[in-house]
BAGUVEX-400528 format. One record per residue (C-alpha): x, y, z; residue in one letter. Coordinates in steps of 0.05 Angstrom, whole numbers, padded with zeros to 5 digits, always signed. Example, Ala and Ser with C-alpha at 12.3 -4.5 7.8 and 13.67 -1.06 7.14 Angstrom:
residues 2
+00246-00090+00156A;+00273-00021+00143S;
//
This chain:
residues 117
-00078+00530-00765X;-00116+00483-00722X;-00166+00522-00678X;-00168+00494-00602X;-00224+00471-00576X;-00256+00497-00519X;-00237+00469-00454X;-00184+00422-00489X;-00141+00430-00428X;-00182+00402-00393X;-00196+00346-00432X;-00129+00333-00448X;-00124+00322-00365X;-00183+00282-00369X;-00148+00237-00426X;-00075+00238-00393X;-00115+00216-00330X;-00152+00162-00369X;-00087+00130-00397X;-00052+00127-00328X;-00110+00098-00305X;-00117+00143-00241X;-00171+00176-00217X;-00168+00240-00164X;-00181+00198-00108X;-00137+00144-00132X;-00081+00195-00128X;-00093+00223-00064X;-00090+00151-00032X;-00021+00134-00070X;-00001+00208-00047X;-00023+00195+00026X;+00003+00117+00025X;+00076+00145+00002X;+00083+00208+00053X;+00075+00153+00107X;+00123+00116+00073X;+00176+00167+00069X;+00163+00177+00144X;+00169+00106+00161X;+00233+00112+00112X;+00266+00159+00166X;+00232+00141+00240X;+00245+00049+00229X;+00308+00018+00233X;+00332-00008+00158X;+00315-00081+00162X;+00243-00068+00198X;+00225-00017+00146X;+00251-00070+00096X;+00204-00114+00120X;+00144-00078+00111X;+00169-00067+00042X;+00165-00147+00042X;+00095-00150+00069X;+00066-00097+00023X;+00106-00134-00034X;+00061-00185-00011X;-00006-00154-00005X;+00018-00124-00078X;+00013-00196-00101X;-00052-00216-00070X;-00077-00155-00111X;-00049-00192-00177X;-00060-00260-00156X;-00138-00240-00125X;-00161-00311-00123X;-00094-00347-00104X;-00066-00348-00025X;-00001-00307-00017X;+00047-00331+00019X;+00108-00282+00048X;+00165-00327+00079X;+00194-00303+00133X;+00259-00317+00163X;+00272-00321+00240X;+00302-00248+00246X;+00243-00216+00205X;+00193-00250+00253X;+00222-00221+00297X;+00221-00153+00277X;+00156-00166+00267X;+00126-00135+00322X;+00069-00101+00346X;+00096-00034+00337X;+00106-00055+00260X;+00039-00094+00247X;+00005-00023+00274X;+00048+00012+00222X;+00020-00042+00168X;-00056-00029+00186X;-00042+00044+00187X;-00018+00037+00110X;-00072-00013+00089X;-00134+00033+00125X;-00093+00088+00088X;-00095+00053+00020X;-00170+00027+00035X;-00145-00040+00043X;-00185-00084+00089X;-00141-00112+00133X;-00182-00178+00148X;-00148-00199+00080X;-00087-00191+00096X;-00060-00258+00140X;+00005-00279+00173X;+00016-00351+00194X;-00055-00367+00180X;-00076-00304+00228X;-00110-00248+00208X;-00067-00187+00206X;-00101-00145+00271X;-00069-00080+00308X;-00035-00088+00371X;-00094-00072+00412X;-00148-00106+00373X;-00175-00163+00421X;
//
């Protein structure tokens, strides 16, 4: 019979941890990022909180795509539910997720919260 090392718990955590590719701080952003989600989930109407699911769709593919510009089309009734109250929500997620926000554009405009000047 095999003897265990010692410490191989821990190591196997360190290994597991290595494949997913996630490090402790890494999980507490994802972990922060999704309990706002979930609370957005519940507090925004249904097509609002879709679109932020579009715009972070977005940013997700300026992540993949680092040197390329990407584009989100909007229609008429998602610009308008694209209000201040929502952008705020977006910057909120993106300073929660580490994401500089100057990156992040709209209609060739930087993304900005409501109260930036």
């Amino acid at each position: 019979m095999p003897q265990e090392e010692p410490h191989a718990g821990s190591q196997t955590a360190r290994r597991e941890e290595a494949v997913r590719g996630e490090t402790a701080g890494e999980e507490a952003v994802r972990l922060r990022v999704g309990q706002r989600l979930r609370e957005l989930a519940q507090r925004l109407d249904q097509p609002s909180f879709a679109l932020l699911l579009k715009v972070l769709g977005g940013v997700n593919a300026a992540f993949a795509h680092r040197n390329e510009e990407v584009a989100i089309d909007l229609t008429e009734e998602e610009r308008a539910l694209y209000t201040p109250e929502l952008q705020g929500e977006l910057v909120t997620l993106l300073e929660l997720a580490s994401f500089p926000r100057q990156h992040v554009r709209l209609d060739d405009h930087p993304l900005s919260p409501p109260d930036a000047p």
